[in-house]
PASEBA-1860 file (N, C-alpha, C; in nm, 3 decimals):
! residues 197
1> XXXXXXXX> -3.501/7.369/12.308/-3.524/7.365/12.166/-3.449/7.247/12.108 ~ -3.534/7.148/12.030/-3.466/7.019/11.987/-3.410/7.106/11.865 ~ -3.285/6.995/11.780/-3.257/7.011/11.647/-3.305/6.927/11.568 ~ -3.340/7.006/11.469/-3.416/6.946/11.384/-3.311/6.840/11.284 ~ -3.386/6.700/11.256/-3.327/6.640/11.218/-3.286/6.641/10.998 ~ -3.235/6.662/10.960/-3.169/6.678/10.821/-3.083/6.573/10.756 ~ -3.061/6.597/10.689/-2.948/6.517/10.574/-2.822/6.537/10.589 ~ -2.730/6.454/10.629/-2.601/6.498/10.652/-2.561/6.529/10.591
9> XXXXXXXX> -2.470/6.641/10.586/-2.402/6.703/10.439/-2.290/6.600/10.426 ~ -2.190/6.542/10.521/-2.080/6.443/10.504/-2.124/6.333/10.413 ~ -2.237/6.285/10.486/-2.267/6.138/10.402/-2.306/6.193/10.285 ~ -2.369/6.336/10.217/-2.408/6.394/10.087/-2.265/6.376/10.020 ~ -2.199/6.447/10.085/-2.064/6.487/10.025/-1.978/6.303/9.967 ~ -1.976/6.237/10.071/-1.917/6.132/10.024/-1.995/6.069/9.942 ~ -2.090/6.071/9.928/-2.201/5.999/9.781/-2.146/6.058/9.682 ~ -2.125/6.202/9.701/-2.075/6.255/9.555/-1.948/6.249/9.539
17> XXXXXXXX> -1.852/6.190/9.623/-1.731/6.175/9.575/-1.708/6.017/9.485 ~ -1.807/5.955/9.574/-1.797/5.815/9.493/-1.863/5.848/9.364 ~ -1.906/5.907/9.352/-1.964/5.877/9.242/-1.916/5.907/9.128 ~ -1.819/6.086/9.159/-1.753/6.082/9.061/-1.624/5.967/9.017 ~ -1.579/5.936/9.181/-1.498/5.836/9.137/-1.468/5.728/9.062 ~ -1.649/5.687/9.084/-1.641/5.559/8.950/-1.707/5.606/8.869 ~ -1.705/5.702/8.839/-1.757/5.794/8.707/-1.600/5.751/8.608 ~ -1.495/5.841/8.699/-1.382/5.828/8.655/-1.337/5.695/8.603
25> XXXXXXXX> -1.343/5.601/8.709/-1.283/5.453/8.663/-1.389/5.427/8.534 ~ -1.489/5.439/8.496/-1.613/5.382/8.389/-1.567/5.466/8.243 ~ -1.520/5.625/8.286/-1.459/5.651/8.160/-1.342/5.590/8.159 ~ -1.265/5.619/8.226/-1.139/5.466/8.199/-1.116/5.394/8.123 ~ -1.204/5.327/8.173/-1.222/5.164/8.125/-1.281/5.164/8.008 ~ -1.375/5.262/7.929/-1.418/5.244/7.835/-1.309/5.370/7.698 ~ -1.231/5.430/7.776/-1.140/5.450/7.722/-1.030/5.346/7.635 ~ -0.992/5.250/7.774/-0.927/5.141/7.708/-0.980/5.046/7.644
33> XXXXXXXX> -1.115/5.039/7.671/-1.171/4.951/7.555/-1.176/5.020/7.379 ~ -1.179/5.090/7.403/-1.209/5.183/7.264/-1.094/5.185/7.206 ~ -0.969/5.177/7.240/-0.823/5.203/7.226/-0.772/5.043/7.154 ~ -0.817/4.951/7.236/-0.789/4.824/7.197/-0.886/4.789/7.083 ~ -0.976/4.809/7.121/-1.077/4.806/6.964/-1.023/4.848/6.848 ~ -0.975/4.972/6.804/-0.943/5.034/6.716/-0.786/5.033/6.676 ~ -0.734/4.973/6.772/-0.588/4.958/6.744/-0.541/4.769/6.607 ~ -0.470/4.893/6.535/-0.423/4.725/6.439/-0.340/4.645/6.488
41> XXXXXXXX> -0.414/4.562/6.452/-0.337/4.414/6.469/-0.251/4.399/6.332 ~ -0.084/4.300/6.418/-0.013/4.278/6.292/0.047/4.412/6.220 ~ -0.014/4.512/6.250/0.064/4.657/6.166/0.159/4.633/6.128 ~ 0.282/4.704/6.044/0.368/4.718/6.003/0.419/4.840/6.075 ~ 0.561/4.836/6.100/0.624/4.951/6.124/0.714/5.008/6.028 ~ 0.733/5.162/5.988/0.821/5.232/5.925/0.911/5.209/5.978 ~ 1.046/5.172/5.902/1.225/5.221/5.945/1.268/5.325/5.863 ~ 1.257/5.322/5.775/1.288/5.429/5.718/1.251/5.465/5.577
49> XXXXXXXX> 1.139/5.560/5.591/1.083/5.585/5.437/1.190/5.686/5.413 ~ 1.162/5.776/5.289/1.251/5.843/5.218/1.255/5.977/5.308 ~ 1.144/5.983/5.421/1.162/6.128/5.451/1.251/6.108/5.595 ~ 1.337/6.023/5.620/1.401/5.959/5.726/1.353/5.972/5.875 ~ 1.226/5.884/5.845/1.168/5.870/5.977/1.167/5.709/6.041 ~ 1.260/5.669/6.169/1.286/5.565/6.199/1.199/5.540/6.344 ~ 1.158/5.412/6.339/1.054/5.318/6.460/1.171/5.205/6.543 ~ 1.153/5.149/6.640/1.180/5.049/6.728/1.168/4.897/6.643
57> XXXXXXXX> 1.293/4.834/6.619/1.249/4.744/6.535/1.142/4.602/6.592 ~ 1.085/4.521/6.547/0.962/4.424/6.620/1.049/4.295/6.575 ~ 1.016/4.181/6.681/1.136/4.031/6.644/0.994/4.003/6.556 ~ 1.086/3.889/6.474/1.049/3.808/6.346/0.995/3.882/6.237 ~ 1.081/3.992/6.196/1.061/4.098/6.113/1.130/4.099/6.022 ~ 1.088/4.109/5.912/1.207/4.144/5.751/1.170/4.242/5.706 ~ 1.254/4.299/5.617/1.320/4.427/5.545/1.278/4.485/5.441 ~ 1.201/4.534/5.408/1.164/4.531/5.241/1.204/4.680/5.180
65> XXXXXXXX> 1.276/4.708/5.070/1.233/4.827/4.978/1.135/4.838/4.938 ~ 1.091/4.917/4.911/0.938/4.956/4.840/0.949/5.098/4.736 ~ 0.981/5.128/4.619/0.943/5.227/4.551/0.858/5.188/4.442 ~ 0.883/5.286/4.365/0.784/5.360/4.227/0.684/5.391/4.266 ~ 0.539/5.354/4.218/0.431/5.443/4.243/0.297/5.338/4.368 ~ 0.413/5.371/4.499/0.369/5.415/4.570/0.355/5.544/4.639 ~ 0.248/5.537/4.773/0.244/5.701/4.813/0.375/5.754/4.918 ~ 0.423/5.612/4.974/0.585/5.653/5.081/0.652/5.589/5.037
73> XXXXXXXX> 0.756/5.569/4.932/0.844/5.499/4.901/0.930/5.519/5.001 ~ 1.016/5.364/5.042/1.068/5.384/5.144/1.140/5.190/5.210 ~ 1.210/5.212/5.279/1.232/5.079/5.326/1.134/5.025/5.507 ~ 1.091/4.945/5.471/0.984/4.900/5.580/1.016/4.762/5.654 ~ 0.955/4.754/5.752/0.979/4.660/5.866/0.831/4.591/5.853 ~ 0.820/4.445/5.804/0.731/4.409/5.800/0.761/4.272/5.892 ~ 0.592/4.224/5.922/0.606/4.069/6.015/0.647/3.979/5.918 ~ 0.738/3.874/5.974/0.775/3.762/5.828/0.695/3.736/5.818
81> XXXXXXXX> 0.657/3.662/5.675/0.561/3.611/5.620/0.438/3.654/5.560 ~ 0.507/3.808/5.521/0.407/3.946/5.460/0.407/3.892/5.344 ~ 0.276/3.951/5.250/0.327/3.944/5.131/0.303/4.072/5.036 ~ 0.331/4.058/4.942/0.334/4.200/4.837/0.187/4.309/4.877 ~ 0.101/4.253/4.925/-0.002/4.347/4.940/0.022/4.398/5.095 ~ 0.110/4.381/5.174/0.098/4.429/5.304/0.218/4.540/5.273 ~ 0.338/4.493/5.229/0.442/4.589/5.153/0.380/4.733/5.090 ~ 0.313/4.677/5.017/0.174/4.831/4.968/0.139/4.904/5.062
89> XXXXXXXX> 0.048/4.833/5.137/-0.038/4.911/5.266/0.093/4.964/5.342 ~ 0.167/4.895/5.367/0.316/4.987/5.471/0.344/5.115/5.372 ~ 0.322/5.119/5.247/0.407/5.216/5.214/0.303/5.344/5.165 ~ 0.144/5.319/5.250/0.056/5.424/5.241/-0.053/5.412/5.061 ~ 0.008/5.241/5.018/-0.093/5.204/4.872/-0.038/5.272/4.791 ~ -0.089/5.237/4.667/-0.058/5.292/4.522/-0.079/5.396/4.467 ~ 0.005/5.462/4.442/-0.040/5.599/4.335/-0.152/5.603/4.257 ~ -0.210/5.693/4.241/-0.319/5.729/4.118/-0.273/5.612/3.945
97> XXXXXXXX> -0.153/5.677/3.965/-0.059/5.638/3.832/-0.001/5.504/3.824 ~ -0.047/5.424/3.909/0.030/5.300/3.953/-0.033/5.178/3.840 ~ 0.025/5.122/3.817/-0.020/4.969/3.718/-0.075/4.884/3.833 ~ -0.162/4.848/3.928/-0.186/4.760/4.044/-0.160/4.646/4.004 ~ -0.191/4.605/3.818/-0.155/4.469/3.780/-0.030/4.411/3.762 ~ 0.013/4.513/3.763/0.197/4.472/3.699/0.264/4.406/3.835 ~ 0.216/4.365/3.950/0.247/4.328/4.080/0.157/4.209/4.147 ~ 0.237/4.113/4.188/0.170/4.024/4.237/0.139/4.018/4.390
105> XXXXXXXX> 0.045/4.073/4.440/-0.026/4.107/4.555/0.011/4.018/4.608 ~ -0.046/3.896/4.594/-0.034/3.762/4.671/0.070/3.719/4.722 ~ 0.184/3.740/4.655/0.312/3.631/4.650/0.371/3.689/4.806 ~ 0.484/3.586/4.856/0.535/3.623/4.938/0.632/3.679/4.939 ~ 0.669/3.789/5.020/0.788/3.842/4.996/0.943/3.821/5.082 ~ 1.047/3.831/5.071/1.151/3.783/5.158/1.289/3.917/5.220 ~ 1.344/3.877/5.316/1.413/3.984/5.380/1.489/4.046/5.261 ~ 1.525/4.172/5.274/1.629/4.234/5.189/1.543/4.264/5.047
113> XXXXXXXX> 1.439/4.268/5.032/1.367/4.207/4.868/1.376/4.327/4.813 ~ 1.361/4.381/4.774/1.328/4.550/4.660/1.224/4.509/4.559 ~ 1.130/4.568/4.614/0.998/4.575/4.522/0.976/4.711/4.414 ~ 0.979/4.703/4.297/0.970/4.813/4.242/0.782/4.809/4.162 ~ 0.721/4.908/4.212/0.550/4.960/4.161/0.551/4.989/4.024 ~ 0.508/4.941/3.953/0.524/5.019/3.795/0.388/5.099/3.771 ~ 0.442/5.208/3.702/0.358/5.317/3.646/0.266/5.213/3.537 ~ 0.140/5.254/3.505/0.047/5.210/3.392/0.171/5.264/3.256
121> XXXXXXXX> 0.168/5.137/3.228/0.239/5.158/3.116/0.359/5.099/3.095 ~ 0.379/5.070/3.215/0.576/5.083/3.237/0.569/4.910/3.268 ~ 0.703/4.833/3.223/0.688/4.703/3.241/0.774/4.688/3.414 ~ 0.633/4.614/3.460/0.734/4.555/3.572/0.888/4.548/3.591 ~ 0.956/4.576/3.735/1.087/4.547/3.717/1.115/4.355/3.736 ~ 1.235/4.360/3.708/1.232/4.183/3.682/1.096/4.112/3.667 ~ 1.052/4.095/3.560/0.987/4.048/3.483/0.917/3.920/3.554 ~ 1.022/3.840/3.572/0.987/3.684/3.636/0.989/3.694/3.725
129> XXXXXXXX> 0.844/3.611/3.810/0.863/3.665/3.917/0.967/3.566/4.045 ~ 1.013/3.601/4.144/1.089/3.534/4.221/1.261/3.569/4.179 ~ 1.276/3.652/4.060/1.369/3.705/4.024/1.461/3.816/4.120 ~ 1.570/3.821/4.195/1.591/3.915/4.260/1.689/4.044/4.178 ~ 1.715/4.171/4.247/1.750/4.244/4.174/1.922/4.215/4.100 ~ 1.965/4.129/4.151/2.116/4.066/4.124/2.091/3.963/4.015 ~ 1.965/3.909/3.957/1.934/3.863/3.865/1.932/3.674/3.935 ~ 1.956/3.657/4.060/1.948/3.529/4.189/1.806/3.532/4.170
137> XXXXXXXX> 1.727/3.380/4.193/1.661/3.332/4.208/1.638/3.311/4.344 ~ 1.539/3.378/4.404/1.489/3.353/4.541/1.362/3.248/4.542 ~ 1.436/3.136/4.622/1.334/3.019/4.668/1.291/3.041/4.758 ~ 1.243/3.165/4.838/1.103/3.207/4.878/0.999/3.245/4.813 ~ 1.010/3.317/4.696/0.934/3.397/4.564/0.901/3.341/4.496 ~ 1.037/3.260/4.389/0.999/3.209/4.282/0.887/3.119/4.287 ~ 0.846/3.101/4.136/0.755/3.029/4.105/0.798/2.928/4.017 ~ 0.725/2.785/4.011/0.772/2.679/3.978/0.847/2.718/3.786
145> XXXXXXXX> 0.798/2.819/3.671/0.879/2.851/3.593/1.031/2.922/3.594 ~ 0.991/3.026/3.689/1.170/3.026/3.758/1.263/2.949/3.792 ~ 1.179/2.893/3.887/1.271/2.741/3.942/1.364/2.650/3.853 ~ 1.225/2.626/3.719/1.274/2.562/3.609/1.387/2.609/3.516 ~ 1.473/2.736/3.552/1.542/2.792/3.418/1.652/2.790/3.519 ~ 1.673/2.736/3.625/1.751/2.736/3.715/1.877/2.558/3.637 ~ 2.008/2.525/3.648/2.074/2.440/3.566/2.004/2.307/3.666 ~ 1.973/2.216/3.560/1.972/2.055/3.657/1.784/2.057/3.734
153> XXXXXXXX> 1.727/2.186/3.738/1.588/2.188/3.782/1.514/2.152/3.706 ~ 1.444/2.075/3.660/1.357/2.086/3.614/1.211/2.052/3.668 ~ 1.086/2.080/3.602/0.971/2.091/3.639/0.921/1.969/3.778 ~ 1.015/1.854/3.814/0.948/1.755/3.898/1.055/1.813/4.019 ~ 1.146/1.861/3.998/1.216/1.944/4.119/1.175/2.033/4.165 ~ 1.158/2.189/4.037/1.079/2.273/4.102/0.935/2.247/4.141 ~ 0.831/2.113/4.165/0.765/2.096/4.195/0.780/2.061/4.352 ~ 0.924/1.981/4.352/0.965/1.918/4.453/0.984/2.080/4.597
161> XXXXXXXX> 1.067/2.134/4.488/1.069/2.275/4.579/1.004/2.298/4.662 ~ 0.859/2.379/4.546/0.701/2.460/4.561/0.693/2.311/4.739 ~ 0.676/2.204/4.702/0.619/2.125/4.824/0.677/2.090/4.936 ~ 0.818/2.147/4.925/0.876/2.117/5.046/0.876/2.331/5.150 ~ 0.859/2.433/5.036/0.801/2.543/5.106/0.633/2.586/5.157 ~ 0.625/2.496/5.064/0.438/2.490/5.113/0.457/2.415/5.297 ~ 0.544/2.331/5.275/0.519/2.227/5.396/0.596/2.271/5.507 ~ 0.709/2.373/5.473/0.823/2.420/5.562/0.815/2.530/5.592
169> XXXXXXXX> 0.787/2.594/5.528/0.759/2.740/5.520/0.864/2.797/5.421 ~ 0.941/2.906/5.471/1.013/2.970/5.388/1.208/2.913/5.467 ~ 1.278/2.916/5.309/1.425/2.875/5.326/1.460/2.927/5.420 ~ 1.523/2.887/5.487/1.631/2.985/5.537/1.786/3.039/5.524 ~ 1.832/2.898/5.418/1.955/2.907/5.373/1.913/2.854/5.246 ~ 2.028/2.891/5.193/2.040/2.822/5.075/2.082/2.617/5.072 ~ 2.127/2.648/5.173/2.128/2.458/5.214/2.017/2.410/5.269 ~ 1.945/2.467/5.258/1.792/2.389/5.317/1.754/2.356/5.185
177> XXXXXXXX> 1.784/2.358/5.049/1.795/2.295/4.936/1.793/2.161/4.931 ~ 1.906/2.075/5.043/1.912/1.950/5.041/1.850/1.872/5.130 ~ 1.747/1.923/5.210/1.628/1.869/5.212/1.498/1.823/5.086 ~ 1.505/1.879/5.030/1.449/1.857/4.926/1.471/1.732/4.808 ~ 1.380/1.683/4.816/1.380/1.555/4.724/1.409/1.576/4.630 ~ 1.534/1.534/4.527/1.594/1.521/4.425/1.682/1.611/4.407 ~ 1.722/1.688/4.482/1.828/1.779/4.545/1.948/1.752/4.656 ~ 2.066/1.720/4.577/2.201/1.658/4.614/2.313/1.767/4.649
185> XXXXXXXX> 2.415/1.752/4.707/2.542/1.803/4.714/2.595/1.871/4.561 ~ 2.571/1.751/4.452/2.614/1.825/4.331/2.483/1.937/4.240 ~ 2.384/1.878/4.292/2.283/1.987/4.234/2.277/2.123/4.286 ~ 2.305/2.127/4.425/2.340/2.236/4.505/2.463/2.325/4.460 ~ 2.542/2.285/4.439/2.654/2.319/4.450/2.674/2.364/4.260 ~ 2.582/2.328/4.200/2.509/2.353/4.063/2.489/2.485/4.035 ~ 2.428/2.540/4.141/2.291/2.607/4.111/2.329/2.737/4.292 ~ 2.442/2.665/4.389/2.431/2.742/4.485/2.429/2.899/4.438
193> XXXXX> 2.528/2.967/4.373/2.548/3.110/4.316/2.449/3.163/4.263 ~ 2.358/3.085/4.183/2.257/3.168/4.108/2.086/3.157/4.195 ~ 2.112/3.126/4.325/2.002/3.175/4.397/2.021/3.167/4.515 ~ 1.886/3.261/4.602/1.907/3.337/4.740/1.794/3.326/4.820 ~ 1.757/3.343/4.929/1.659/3.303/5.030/1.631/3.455/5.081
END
């Protein structure tokens, strides 16, 4: 009596192991694609909002306060070179109740800064902008009318300023002042106390 010839169950069996196998690797892989897709770029990390929840700090990062009417008031870890509208989004956007105008989205903001949100109604805190809360003039912020109420500045300096941070980026000291065209040892030394980077 011959045997009859059939389908190997081994070679069955190993078809179906491969197969789940790269079944497995295909969800995988489209796992990690989906992951990288949807993941933000640039994010911001929390250090510490008000409900004291702290993250791993990230290099080339500055400091910001953030209250009033936002939804997490809180101090945040942003990439340098954020500006007032990324400060928002870190702190979960604006209240219902929030003035969105009383804030300059655009501007840039600098390490250590304290941003205060004003309620509809309520006047911005420091008024001018580039004003810091010590009543210092920050030559990352300010704007060429700030600049100007500064002693010995006037409008072709703080122009001089605005074009040497457009071209440099942001201060880093307060002596990176004397780079700046029409800005001396005695103009510095003028004006060093009443502003900050």
């Amino acid at each position: 009596m011959s045997a009859t010839s059939g389908p190997d169950p081994r070679r069955a069996r190993a078809r179906r192991m491969a197969g789940v196998a790269l079944t497995i690797v295909l969800v995988g892989l489209g796992i990690a694609v989906f992951a990288t897709a949807v993941t933000p770029r640039g994010s911001t990390t929390v250090i510490a909002p008000d409900d004291n929840v702290t993250a791993a700090p990230v290099a080339s990062a500055i400091y910001v306060h953030i209250l009033g009417q936002v939804v997490r008031p809180g101090l945040y870890e942003l990439p340098d070179g954020s500006r007032a509208v990324d400060a928002v989004a870190a702190a979960g956007g604006f209240t219902p109740q929030a003035d969105a105008a009383g804030l300059n989205l655009a501007r840039f903001v600098s390490d250590g800064e304290q941003i205060v949100v004003p309620a509809i109604g309520e006047a911005a805190a420091g008024a001018a902008p580039g004003v810091a809360g010590d009543g210092r003039v920050n030559l990352n912020t300010a704007d060429a009318a700030t600049l100007d109420t500064l002693p010995g500045v006037g409008p072709a300096t703080a122009a001089n300023i605005l074009a040497w941070r457009e071209e440099n980026g942001r201060f880093e000291s307060v002596e990176d002042l004397l780079d700046v065209g029409g800005i001396g040892e005695a103009k510095l030394d003028a004006i060093r106390d009443l502003v900050t980077v």
